[in-house]
N, C-alpha and C positions, 0 to 999 in steps of 0.2 A: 516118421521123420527121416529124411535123405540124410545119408550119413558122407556126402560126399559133398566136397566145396564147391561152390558157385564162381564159375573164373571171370575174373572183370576181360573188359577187352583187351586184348592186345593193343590194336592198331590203332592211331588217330585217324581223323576223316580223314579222305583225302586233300579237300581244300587244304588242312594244314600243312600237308606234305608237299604238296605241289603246286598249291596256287600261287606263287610268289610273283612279284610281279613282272610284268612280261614287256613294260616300257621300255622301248630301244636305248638301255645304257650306253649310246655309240660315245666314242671318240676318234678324231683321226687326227695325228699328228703328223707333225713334217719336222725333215732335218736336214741340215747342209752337208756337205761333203766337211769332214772333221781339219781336213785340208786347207777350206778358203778361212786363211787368218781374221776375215770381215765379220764370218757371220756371228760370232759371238753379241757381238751388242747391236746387231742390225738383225733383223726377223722377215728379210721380203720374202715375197713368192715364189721368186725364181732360183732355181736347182731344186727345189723341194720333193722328196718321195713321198707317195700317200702309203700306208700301212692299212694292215686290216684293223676293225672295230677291236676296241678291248673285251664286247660282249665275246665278238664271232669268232677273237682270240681262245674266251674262255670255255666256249661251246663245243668249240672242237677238238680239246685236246686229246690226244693219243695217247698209246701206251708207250710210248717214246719218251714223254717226258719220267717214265718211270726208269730209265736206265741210267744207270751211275757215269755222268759224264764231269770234269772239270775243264774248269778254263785253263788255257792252254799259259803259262808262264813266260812273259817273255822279257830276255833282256831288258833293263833300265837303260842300256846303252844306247837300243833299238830308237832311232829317232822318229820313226814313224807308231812307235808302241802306243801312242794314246789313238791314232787313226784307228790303225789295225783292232786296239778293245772296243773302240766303235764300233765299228765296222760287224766285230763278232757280237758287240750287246744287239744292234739290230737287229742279225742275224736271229738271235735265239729269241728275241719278241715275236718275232715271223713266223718261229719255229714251236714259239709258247713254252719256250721253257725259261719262264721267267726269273726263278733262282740263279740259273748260270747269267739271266741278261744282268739282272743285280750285281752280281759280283763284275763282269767284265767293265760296266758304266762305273761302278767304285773306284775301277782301276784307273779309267780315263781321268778322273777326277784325282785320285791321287798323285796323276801327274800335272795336270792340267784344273788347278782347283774353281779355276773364274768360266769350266767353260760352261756356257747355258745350255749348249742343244745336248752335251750330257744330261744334263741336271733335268731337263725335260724327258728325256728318254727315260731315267732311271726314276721318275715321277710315276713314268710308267709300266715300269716293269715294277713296282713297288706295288699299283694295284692290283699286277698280275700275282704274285705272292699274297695280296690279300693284307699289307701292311700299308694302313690307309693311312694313318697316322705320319708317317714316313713319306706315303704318297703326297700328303697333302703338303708337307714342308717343301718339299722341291715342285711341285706344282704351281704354289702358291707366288715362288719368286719369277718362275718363269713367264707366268701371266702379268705379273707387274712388269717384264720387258717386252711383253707383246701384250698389250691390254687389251687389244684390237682382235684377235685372233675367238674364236667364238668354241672351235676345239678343243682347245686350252682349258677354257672355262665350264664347259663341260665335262672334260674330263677332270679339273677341281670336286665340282660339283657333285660328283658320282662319287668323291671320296668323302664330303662332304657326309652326305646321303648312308654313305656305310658304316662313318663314323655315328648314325645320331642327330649329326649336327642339318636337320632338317631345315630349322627356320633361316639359319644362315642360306645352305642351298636355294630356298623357297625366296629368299629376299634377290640374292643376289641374278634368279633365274627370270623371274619376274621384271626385271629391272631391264637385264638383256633380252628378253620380248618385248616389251616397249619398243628395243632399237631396233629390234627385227622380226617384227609383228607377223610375218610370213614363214619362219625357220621353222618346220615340222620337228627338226631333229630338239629343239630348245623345249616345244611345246610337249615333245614326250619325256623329255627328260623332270621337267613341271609335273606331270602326271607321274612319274614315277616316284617323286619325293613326294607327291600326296599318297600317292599308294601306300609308301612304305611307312607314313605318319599312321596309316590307317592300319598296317598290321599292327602296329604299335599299340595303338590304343584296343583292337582284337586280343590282341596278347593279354592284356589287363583286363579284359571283358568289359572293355568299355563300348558297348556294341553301337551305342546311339551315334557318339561324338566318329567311332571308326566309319558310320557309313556315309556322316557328312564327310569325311576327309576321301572317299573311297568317291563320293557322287563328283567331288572337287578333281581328282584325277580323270573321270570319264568327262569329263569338259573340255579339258587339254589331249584326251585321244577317245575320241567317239568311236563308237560301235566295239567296241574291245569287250568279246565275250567274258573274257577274263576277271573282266571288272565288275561285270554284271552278276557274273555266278558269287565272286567273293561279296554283294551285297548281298545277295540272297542269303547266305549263309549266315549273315549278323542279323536280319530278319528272321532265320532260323529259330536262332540263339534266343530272341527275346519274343519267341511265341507271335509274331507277327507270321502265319504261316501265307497267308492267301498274297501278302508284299512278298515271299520268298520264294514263292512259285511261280511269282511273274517273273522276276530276276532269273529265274533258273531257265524258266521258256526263252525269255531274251536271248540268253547265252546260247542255249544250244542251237537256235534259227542262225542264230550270228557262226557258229563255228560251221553247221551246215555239212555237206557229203566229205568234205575233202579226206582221205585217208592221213594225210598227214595231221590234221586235227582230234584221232580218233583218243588217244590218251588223254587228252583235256576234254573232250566231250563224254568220257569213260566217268571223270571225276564229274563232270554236273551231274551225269546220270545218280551215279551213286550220291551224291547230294538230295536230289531227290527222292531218294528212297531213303535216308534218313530223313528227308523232314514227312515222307508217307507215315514211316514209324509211329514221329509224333504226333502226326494225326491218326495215329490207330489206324489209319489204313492198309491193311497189313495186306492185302493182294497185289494193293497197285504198289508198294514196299518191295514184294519181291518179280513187279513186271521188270522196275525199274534197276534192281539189280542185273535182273536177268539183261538187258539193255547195256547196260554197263561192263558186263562180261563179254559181249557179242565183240565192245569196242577195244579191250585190252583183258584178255584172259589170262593173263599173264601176271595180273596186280593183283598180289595173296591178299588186300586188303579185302575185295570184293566177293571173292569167296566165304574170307571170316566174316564179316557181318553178316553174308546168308546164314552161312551154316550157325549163327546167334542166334537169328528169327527163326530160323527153322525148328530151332532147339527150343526155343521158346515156344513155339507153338507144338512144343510134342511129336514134333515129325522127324524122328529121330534115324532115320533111316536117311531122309536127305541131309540131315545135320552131318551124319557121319560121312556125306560123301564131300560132303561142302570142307570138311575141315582134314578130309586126306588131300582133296586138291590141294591145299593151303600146304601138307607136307610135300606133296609133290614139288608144288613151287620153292619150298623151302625146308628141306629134310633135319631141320636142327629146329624147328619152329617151336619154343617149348611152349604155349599157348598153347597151340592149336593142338599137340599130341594131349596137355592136359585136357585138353577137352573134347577131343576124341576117347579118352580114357574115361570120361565120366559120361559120355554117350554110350559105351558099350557096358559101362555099369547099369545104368538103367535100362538096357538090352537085358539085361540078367545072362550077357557074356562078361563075366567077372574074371574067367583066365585071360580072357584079351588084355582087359584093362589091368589087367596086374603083370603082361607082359608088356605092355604100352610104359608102363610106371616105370618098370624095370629098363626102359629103353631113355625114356627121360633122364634114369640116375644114372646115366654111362655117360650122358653128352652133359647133366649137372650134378654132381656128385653128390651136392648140399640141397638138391632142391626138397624143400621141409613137405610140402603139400604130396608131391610121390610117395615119401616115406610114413606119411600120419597115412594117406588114403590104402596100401600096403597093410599097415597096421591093420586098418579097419573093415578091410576085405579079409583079415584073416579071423580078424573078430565075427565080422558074418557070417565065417564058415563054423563057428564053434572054439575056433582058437581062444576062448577069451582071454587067457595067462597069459599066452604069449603076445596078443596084443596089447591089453593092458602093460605088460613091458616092456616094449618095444616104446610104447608112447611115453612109458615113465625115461624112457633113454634116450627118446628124443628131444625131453626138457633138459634133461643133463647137460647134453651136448652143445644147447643152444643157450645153455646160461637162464631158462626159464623164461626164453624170448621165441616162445612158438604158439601164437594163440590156436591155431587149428590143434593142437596138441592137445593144451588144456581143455578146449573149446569139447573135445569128443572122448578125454579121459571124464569128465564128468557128465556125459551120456552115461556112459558106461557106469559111474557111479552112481547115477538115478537109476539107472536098472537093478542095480544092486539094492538099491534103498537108502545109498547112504548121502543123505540128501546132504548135511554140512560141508561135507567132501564137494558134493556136486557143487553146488555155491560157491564152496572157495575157488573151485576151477574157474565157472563161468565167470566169477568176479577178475579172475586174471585172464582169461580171455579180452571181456570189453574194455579191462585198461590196456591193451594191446591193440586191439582194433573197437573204438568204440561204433565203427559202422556197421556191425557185424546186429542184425536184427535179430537173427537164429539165438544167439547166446543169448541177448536179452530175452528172448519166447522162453527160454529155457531156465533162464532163472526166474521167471514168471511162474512156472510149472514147479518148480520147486519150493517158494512161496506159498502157493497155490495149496498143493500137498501139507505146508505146512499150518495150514487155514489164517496163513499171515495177509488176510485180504487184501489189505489196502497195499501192501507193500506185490503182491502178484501184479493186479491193477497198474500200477506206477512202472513196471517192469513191461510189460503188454504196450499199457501207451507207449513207452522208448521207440520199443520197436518196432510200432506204427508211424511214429515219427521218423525212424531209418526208411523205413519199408513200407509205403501207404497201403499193400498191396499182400501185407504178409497173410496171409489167409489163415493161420494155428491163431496169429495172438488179434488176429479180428473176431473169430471164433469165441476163441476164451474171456477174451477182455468182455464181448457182448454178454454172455452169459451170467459172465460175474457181476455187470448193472442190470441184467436181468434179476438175477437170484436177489441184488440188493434193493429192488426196486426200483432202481432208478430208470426207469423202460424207455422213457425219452432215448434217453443215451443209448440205449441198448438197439433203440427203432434204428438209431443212424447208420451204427455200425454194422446190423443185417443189413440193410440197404446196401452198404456199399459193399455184403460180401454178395448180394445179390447180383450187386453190377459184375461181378468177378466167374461167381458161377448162379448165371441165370436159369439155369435146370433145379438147382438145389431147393428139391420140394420141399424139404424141411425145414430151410431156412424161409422160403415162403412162406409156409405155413404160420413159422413161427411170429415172423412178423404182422402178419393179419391177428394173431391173437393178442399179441401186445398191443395192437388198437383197440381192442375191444377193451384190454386191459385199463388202458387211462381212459378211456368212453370215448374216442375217436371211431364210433360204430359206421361210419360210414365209408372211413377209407379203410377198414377193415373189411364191410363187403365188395368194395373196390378189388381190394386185394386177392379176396377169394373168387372174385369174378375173374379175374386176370387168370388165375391159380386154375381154376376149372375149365378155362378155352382151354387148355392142355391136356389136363385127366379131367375129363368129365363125371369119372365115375371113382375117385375119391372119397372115399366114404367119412373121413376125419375131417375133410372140406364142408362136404354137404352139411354135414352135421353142425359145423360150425357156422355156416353160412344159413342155415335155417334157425337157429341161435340169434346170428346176429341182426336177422329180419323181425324176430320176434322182439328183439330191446329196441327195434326202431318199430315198434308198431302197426309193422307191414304184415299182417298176422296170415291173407291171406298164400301172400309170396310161401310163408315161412311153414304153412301149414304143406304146400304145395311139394318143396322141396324135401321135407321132414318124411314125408310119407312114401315117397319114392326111395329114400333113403331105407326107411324099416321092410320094404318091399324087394329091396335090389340085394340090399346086405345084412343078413339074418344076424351077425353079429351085432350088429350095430341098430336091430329090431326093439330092444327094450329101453338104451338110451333116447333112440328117436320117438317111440312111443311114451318115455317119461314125459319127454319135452313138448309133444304133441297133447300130453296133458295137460300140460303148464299153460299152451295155448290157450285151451277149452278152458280151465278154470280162468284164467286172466279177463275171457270172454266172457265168464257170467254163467257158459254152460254147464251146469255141475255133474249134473248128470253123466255127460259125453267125460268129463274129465275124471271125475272117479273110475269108469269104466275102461280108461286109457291107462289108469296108474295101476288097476287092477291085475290089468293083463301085465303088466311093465312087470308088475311084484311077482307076478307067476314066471315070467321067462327069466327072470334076475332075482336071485332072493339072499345076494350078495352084496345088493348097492346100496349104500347109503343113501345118494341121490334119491333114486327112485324111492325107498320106503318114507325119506322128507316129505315128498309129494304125495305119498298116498297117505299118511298121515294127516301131511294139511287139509288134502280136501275132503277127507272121512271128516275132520275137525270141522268144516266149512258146514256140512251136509249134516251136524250133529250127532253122527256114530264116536262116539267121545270115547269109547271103549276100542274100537277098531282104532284110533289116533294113537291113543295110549299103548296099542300092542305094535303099532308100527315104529313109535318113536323110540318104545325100548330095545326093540330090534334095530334101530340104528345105533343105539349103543353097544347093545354087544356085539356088533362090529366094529362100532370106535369109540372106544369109549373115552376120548378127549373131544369128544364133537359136540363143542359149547351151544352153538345153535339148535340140536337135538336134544339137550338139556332143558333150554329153557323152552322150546315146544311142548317138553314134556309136562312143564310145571303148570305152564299155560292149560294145557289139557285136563291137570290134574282136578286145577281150579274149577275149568266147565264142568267137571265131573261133579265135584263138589257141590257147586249151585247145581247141580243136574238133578242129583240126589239125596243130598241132604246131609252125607257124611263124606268124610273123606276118603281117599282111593285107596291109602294104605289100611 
């Protein structure tokens, strides 16, 4: 049993990180000179500045707007002071630094409270601070004095949009298409409140209703990879894999060579390799990473998912290099050191991982998982005292809120024996993390030990239900419908640890014998036929599989294989010669079958089996005396063997009519 945690991911995909939507949020506004006394309640054309987009505003900001600047104070006296705070709020919209444009438009206003082309401007510096709310109140008046003005309304609508308030944008955007059935800029602004309807309902896992709102955007802006890749992804989500790989094909034809594309076609890549994952495709999984790196090596996400698969598939060598990139790109990454620390434990480099640990508890002082895995590497090495308190100190600490604590103090006291103790643990473990499969395996196991069946049983199933795949409680739990007969049950569960480890002869084995066991003889030599293209020369197989030709009547398959078997493996020479008797006698030959069981009792004079059969058919052939010395010789070898019992009497009785008196 791993005594070290299993780390969830870090990262989200990247769709969630970056797909957001990519619809040209433009606006562009116009202003008059603060000067002409007219423009306030008249909105023409002429003097008007165009400004840049409040997107291209937002896209480009510098590290300029990080330096401490104020607006500069000016006399109340100053008659031009409300021009001049124009003047500078424009400036700083230009300039993107939207907080100082806020404050300077406040100020116009403060002196000049009726004027509109503030009140517009500061509409717009309000979305630049990202206070839509605010946006939307002076946006809103300013459009009712230019209702005509298509700018306006779009840049309404983009606060509309951010607030939420979708079906208003979607109604009023719709409406303004109609009037300008041609306006590219209107139609992606339409596609972008569908977009953003459809993260929405992505966020709630609403994946069916997010792709019709998503296919409703790509209507309003065609060919936009972006669109395509974010359906693929909710085709993802709901197992629709072969719709989420057209989507993702789309997308990336559409994004195409351009370098400037290579960071969103980085993320479909790695889309794709998660939904490979899902389809267990674990090569083209990590082509498509690989693809994904080539476009942006730089995104720690796409390293952590390798170095995941990697780990997962036991290639622990690239996992480790996969998840030092991930430090490289990010030297504080505490994910990725966690799990480079439990890659070099299963290296069985333990000082690494205990100086890894030690370097996590510098950058988090609390982090629980370093200090229980610390504990437990010291426990490995023989420390047990000192581990055992260490972990009792880690509960202290945490108020008895550390399930990995409790979770591996009661390893440690199953080791010891002290199984109530263990239980009370694991039982505080899963009411801390009831997702944790290991602890339920583990109170199964303790159960288990304590012949509390049903209650192991019920503990196994949990944690197949966390874990379809937990390989300990498929194991156990099958054994235990084996041991209680219930073999159906038991067939399923080797099945599916078959599918897990298809090499595991024994668990093959096992299940071809639980067919024969409910009289399913034919998928049982299904099974060993399967079992034997492998090991041909399986001697527990043959044996069986010459078995199970004999209860289907194919005697002489069964004769065939039986005797290659007493010929190839001398061990296994007085079993297959018992059965090879069984044959003969079952045939009518007696002859041939006494002198198979004969020989059986000479190279075995141990076996119950065999001396049954040579008893029977000495019985059969009338040597009634010979029956009688065979079947008490299976007693005193077992002497609970009821079947040998009543042969006996059986025998006693022929004896009886044989002779005239009784045997005793």
């Amino acid at each position: 049993m791993a005594i070290f945690n299993s780390m969830s991911k870090l990262y989200n995909s990247y769709n969630d990180k970056n797909l957001k939507a990519k619809a040209s949020n433009s606006f562009v506004d116009k202003f008059q000179s603060p000067s002409d006394k007219n423009s306030d309640s008249k909105q023409s054309s002429s003097g008007y500045k165009k400004i840049p987009t409040f997107e291209e505003l937002k896209a480009s900001k510098t590290d300029e707007t990080k330096k401490k600047e104020v607006v500069p104070m000016l006399l109340s006296s100053d008659k031009n002071a409300d021009a001049t705070y124009f003047k500078l709020g424009i400036e700083y919209i230009q300039q993107k630094k939207f907080d100082l444009a806020v404050q300077a438009l406040e100020n116009v206003i403060k002196i000049r409270p009726d004027s509109a082309k503030a009140k517009t401007q500061l509409g717009i510096a309000y979305l630049g601070v990202e206070n839509y709310e605010k946006a939307i109140q002076f946006l809103k008046n300013s459009v009712k004095l230019a209702p005509s003005d298509i700018e306006l309304k779009l840049n309404l609508n983009t606060a509309y949009i951010k607030t939420g308030k979708i079906d208003i944008a979607l109604k009023e955007l719709i409406t303004l298409l109609k009037l300008h059935p041609d306006n590219d800029k209107i139609k992606k602004k339409i596609s972008s409140a569908y977009y953003a309807e459809g993260n929405n309902f992505r966020k709630a896992h609403e994946y069916e209703k997010a792709i019709e709102c998503y296919t409703k955007s790509g209507k309003y802006e065609k060919d936009s990879p972006v669109i395509y890749n974010t359906i693929g992804v909710c085709y993802k989500e709901i197992g629709h894999f072969e719709k989420a790989a057209e989507f993702f094909d789309k997308s990336l034809k559409l994004y195409g060579s351009s370098t400037n594309t290579q960071p969103k076609k980085a993320g479909t890549y790695l889309n794709f390799a998660q939904l490979e994952v899902s389809r267990n495709n674990i090569n083209g999984a990590i082509e498509y990473y690989k693809k994904a790196m080539s476009m942006d090596n730089s995104n720690p996400s796409i390293h952590f998912e390798l170095g995941e698969l990697y780990y997962k598939q036991k290639e622990y060598d690239l996992a480790e290099e996969k998840y030092s990139d991930v430090i490289t790109l990010q030297p504080e990454n505490i994910q990725a050191l966690l799990n480079l620390a439990q890659v070099s434990a299963f290296k069985n480099n333990v000082e690494r991982a205990s100086e890894i640990y030690k370097q996590i508890l510098e950058i988090e002082p609390d982090n629980s998982t370093s200090m229980v895995n610390l504990a437990l590497i010291a426990y490995k090495k023989g420390q047990k005292d000192y581990a055992f308190i260490q972990l009792k100190k880690i509960l202290k600490e945490t108020k008895g809120n550390n399930y990995l604590a409790h979770k591996y103090l009661g390893i440690m006291n199953l080791d010891k024996g002290l199984i109530d103790d263990a239980i009370e643990n694991f039982m505080m473990a899963v009411e801390s993390n009831p997702n944790d499969a290991d602890a339920y395996v583990n109170l199964g196991v303790c159960f288990h030990r304590m012949n509390n069946l049903e209650r192991a049983m019920e503990e196994y199933a949990q944690a197949i239900e966390i874990d379809p795949d937990n390989i300990t409680a498929l194991k156990n739990l099958a054994l235990l419908y084996y041991d209680a007969d219930k073999i159906e049950d038991s067939i399923e569960l080797y099945e599916r640890i078959l599918e897990i480890e298809p090499d595991n002869k024994n668990i093959a084995k096992t299940i071809a014998n639980a067919y024969r066991k409910v009289g399913e003889v034919d998928k049982s030599i299904d099974m060993y036929n399967r079992f034997m293209e492998k090991y041909p020369d399986d001697p527990e197989s043959m044996l069986n599989l010459g078995i199970s030709y004999f209860e289907k009547n194919k005697l002489i398959k069964a004769i065939e294989i039986l005797t290659e078997l007493a010929t190839k493996h001398k061990s296994y020479t007085p079993m297959a010669t018992c059965q090879l008797s069984k044959i003969y006698h079952k045939n009518g030959q007696l002859n041939k079958a006494f002198e198979f069981a004969k020989k059986a009792a000479l190279l075995d004079i141990k076996s119950p089996e065999i001396f049954i059969q040579y008893g029977k058919i000495s019985l059969d052939m009338g040597n009634v005396d010979k029956a009688i010395d065979c079947f008490n010789r299976v007693l005193s070898l077992s002497p609970e063997n009821r079947y040998a019992s009543i042969l006996l009497d059986s025998a006693k009785k022929k004896y009886e009519d044989k002779y005239g008196y009784s045997y005793d």
